[in-house]
ZADOLUM-385699 format. One record per residue (C-alpha): residue in three letters; x negated, y, z. Coordinates in steps of 0.02 Angstrom, whole numbers, padded with zeros to 5 digits, always signed. Layout:
REM ZADOLUM-385699
ALAXYZ ...
***
This chain:
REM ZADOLUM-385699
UNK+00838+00155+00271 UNK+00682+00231+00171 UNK+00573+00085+00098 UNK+00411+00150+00177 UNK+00501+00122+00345 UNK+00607-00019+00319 UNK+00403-00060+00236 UNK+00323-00024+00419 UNK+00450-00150+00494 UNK+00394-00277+00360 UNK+00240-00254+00404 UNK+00244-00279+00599 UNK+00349-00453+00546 UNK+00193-00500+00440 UNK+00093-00461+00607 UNK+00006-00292+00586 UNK+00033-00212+00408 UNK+00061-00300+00250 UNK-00064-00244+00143 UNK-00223-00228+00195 UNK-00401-00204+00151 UNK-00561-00242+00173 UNK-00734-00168+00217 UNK-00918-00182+00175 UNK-01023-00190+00348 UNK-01012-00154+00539 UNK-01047+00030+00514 UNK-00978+00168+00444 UNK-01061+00255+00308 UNK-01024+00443+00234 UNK-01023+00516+00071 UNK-01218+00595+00084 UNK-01352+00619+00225 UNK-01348+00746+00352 UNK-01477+00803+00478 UNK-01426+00800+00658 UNK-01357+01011+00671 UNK-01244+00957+00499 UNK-01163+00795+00592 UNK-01106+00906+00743 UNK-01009+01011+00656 UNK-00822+01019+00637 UNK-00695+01099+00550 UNK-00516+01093+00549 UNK-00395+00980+00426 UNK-00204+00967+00410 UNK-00119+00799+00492 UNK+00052+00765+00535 UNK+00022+00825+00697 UNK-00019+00990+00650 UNK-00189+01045+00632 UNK-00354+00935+00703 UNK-00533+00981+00729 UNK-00636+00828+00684 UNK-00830+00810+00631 UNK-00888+00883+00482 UNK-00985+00702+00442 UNK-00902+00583+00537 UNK-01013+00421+00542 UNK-00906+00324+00659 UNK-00736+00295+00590 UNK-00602+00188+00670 UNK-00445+00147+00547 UNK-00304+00099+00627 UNK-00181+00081+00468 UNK-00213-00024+00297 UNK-00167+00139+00193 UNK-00314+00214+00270 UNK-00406+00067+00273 UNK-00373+00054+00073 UNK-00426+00206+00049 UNK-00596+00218+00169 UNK-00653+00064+00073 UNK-00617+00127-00099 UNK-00729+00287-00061 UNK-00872+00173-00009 UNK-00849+00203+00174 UNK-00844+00034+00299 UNK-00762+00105+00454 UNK-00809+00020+00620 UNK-00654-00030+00663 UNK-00485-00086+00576 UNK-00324-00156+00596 UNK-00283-00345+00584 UNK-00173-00377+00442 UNK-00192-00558+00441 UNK-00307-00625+00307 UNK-00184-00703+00207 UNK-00129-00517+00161 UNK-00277-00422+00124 UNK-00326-00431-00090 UNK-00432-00533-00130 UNK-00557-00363-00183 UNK-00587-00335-00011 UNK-00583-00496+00104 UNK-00758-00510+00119 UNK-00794-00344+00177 UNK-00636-00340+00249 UNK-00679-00497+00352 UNK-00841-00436+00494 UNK-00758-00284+00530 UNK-00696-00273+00722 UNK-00519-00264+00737 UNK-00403-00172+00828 UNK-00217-00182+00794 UNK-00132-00327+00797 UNK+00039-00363+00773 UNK+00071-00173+00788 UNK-00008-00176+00958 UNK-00181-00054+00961 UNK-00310-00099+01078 UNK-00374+00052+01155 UNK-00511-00036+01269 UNK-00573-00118+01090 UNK-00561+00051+01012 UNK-00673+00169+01163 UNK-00790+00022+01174 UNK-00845+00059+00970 UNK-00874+00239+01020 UNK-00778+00316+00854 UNK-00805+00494+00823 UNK-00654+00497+00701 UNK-00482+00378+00728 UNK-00395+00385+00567 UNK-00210+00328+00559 UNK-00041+00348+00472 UNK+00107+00429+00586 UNK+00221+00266+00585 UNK+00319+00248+00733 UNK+00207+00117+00832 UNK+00057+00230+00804 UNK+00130+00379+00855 UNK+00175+00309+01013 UNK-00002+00294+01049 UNK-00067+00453+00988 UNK-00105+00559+01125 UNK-00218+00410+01209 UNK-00312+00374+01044 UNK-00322+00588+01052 UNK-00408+00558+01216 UNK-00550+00442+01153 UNK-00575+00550+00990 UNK-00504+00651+00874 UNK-00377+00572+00791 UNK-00290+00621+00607 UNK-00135+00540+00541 UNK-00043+00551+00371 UNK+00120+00593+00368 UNK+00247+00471+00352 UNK+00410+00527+00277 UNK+00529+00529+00131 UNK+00411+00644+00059 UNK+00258+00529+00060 UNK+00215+00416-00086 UNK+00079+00279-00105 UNK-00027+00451-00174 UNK-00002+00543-00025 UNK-00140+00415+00100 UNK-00302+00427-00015 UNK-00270+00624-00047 UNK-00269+00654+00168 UNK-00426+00507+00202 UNK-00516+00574+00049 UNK-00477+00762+00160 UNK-00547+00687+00335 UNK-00702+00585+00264 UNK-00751+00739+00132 UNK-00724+00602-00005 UNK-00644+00739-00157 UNK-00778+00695-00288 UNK-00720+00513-00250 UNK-00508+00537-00252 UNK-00555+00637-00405 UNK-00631+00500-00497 UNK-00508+00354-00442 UNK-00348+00470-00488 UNK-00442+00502-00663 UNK-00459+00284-00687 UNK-00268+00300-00626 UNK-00213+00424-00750 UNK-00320+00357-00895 UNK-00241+00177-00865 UNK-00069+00258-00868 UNK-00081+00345-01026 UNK-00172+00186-01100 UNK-00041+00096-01048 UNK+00111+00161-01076 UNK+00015+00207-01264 UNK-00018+00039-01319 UNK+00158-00051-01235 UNK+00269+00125-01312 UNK+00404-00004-01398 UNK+00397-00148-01260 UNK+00420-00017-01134 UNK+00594+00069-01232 UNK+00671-00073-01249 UNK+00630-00171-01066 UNK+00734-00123-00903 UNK+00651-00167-00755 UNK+00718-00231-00569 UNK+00618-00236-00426 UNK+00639-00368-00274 UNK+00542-00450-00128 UNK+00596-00579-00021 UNK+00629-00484+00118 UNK+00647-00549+00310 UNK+00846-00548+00326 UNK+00912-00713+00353 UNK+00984-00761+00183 UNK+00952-00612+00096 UNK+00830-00545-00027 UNK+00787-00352-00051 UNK+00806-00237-00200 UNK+00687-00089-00235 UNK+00740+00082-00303 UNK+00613+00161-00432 UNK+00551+00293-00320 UNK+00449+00135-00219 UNK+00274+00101-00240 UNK+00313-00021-00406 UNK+00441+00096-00461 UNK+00332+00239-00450 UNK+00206+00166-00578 UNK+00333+00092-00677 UNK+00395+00269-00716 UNK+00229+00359-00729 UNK+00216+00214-00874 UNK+00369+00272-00937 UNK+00484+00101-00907 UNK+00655+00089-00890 UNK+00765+00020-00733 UNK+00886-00138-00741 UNK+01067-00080-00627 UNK+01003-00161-00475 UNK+00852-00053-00446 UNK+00934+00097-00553 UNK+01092+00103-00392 UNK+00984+00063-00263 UNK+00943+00263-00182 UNK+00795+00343-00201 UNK+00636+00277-00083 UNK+00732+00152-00015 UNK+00801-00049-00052 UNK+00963-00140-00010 UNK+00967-00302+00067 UNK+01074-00418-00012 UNK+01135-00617-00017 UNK+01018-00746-00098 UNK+01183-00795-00192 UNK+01215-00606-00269 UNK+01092-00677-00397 UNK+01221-00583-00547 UNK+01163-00403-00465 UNK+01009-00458-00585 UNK+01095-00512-00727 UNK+01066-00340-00832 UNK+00869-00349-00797 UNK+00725-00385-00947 UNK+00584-00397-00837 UNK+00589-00427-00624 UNK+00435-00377-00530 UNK+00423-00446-00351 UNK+00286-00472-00212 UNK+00165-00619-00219 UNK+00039-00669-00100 UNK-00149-00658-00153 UNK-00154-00849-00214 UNK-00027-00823-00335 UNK+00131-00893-00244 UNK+00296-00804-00193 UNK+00271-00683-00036 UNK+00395-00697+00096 UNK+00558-00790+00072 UNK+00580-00751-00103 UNK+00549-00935-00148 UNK+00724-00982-00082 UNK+00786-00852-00221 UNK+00692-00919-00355 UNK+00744-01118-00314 UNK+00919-01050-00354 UNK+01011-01105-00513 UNK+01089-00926-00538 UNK+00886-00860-00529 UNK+00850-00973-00647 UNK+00974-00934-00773 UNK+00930-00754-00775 UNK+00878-00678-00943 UNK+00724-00630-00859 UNK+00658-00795-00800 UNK+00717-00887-00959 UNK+00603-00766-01063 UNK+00446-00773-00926 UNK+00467-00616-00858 UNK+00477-00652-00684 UNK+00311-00567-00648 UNK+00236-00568-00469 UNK+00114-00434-00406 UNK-00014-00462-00262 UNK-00016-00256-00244 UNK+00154-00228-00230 UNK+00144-00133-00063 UNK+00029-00013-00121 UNK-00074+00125-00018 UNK-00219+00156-00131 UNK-00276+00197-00296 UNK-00344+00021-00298 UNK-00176-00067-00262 UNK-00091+00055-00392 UNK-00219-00007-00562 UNK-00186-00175-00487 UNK+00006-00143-00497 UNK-00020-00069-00666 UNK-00111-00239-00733 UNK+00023-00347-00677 UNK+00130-00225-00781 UNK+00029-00260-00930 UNK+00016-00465-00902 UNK+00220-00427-00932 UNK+00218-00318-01068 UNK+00111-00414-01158 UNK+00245-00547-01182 UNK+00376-00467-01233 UNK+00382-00440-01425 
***
């Protein structure tokens, strides 16, 4: 099963979507000021469904997914609506804005009544399953743009289409540059930690008994190559964009790994059921934990640029142990 799918289920187990974000008022702001002729025009942008006329300014956004949440709030925008992620999910850089906003998915169910009675002139969304079940009626309150979701899609893919349907280019520009520039900084400094390292990547997962193993072609994995790391067996065989579930007690499918990278929560402790993994003596015996390299990440389900430096500083915290 692709990650970012067997991700979506994850996220409707956590209650809504496991990452989340957070926003700055109870009103949504655009890039610049318009007079009233600007704000009622349209023009036409690419979605998954094809292509959408939407306003050229749109001042009342709904968000209905945290990858466009992420996004909206990292280009300065504070939609009027979002989608309940539970607050225990959304990083710490957002939960106060995150916090007043009206929401309007929960537990992968979208209120529609919640959604008309905010009177959005945009609804923007990702084309998961659960949304795209809903589609045509959130089409019928306003226009409504979704990112693809497919094998094809990375963590990149959501700020490049909301930075499209908000006008927010200058913006993506200048938070891929801070990506790029902490990449090459990165991977730079760390050259010899980063040769010599091989990486796995797990999270506890929500099969009874079992943990899950990430490939490289995942959100972590993604910047872990840009950076130029290496992979450990266990995330190496596991097939591109997706992760195997396997037994708590298949601790030894680790045994090759430097460095392990899984998913915290945002106070620091083990996300999911991964604790039951770590409380294991075959965990604890692995090279990686005896050397400290056990590293947790609070980002690790990336949809933004924002998520992504955060993944790449939890990256560093590592690599800065290892001699």
């Amino acid at each position: 099963m692709n990650t970012q799918f067997r991700f979506q289920k994850t996220l409707l187990a956590l209650g809504g979507a496991a990452l989340a974000l957070a926003l700055a008022a109870c009103s949504t702001s655009a890039p610049g000021g318009e007079d009233a002729s600007a704000s009622a025009a349209t023009r036409s942008v690419s979605t998954a469904n094809g292509s959408v006329k939407i306003p050229a300014h749109p001042k009342r956004i709904v968000s209905i997914h945290s990858f466009s949440t992420e996004s909206l709030l990292d280009f300065g925008v504070t939609p009027v609506g979002v989608e309940d992620t539970g607050a225990e999910y959304v990083p710490q850089r957002y939960l106060k804005r995150w916090e007043p906003i009206e929401k309007v998915v929960q537990g992968g169910k979208v209120n529609l009544e919640k959604i008309a009675a905010l009177k959005p002139d945009l609804i923007i969304g990702v084309d998961v399953p659960y949304l795209r079940d809903v589609y045509p009626k959130l089409e019928a309150i306003a226009p409504t743009v979704f990112a693809p979701f497919d094998e094809k899609s990375t963590w990149a893919t959501y700020p490049a289409y909301t930075a499209d349907y908000i006008n927010a280019e200058p913006k993506l520009t200048e938070l891929k540059k801070r990506y790029d520039d902490r990449i090459a900084e990165v991977s730079k400094k760390y050259a010899d930690q980063l040769a010599k390292t091989k990486w796995d990547i797990i999270q506890g997962g929500f099969d009874d008994g079992n943990y899950w193993i990430y490939s490289d072609k995942t959100q972590v994995g993604t910047v872990l190559s840009a950076l130029g790391a290496k992979f450990a067996s266990a995330t190496a065989g596991t097939p591109a964009g997706q992760n195997q579930s396997v037994s708590y007690e298949r601790t030894d499918l680790l045994s090759d790994a430097d460095a392990i990278i899984y998913y915290e929560n945002n106070d620091g402790t083990p996300a999911n059921n991964i604790a039951k993994l770590f409380a294991l003596p075959g965990y604890q015996e692995l090279p990686a934990v005896k050397a400290g390299l056990s590293i947790g990440t609070p980002d690790f389900l990336s949809g933004s640029y924002s998520d992504s430096l955060g993944i790449i500083d939890s990256i560093e915290a590592a690599l800065k142990k290892i001699k």
